[in-house]
C-alpha positions as CSV (number, residue, x, y, z in Angstrom):
1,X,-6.6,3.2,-50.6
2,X,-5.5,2.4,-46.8
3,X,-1.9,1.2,-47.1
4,X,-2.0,-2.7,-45.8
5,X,1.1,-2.2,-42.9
6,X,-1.5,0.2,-41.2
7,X,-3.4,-2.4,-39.5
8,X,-0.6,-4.5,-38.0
9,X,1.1,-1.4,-36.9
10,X,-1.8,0.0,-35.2
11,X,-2.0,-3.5,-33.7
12,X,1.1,-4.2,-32.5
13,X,1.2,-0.3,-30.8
14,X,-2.2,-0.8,-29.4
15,X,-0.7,-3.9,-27.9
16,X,1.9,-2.2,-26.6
17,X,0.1,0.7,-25.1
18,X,-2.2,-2.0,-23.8
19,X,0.3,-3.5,-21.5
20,X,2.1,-0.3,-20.9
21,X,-0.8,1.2,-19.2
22,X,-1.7,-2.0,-17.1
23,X,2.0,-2.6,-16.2
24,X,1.8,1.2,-15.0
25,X,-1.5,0.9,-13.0
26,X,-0.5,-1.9,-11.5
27,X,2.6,-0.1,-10.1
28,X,0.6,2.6,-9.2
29,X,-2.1,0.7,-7.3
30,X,0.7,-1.0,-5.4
31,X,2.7,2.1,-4.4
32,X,-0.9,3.7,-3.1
33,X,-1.4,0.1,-1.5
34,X,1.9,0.7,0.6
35,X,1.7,4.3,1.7
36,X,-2.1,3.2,3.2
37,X,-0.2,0.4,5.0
38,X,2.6,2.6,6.1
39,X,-0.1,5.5,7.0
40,X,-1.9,2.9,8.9
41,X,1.3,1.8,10.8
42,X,2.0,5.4,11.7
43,X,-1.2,5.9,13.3
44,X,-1.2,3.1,15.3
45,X,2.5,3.7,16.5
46,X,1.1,7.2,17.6
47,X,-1.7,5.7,19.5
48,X,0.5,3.7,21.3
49,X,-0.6,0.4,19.8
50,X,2.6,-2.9,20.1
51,X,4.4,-4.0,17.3
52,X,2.7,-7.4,17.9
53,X,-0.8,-5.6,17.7
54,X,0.5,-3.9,14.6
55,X,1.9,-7.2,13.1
56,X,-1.5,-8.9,13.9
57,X,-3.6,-5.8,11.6
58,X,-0.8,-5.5,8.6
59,X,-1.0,-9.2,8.1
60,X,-4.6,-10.0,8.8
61,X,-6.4,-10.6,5.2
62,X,-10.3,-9.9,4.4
63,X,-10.5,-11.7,1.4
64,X,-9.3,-15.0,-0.1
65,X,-6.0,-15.5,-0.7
66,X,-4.1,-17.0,-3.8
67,X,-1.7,-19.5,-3.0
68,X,0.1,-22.5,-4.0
69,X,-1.2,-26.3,-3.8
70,X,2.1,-26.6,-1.7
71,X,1.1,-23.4,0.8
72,X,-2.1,-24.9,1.6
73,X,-1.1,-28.2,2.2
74,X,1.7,-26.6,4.9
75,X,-0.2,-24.5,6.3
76,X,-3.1,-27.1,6.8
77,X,-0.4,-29.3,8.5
78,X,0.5,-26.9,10.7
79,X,-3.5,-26.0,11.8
80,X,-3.5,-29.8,12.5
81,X,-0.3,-30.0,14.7
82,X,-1.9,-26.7,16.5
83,X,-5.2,-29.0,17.3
């Protein structure tokens, strides 16, 4: 017969090890996401490329961005003031 704390315990460290691994990979994902940036930075630096230029490539974004009600709203005002 299977003892009944076996389930709950298998649970709760499945749980555990669930988040642990995410938590890690996200971490991970982050730190590669940095040294591409920073790799990135370097080569243009060594191609002679302004810190404007470099500035203008870091912070450009390809996808959509998550944001805040309040962000959108601020930056919309400030598109309009631009116009």
């Amino acid at each position: 017969m299977i003892d009944p704390l076996v389930i709950p315990i298998v649970a709760i460290v499945g749980a555990f090890a669930t988040i642990s691994i995410g938590l890690v990979a996200h971490y991970v994902y982050l730190l590669e996401r940095l040294k591409a940036e920073n790799a990135l930075k370097q080569d243009m630096l060594l191609r002679g490329h302004s810190a404007e230029q470099i500035a203008l490539v870091i912070g450009a974004h390809t996808g959509p961005r998550w944001s805040s009600c309040s962000e959108r709203r601020a930056r919309d005002k400030e598109v309009k003031k631009a116009a």
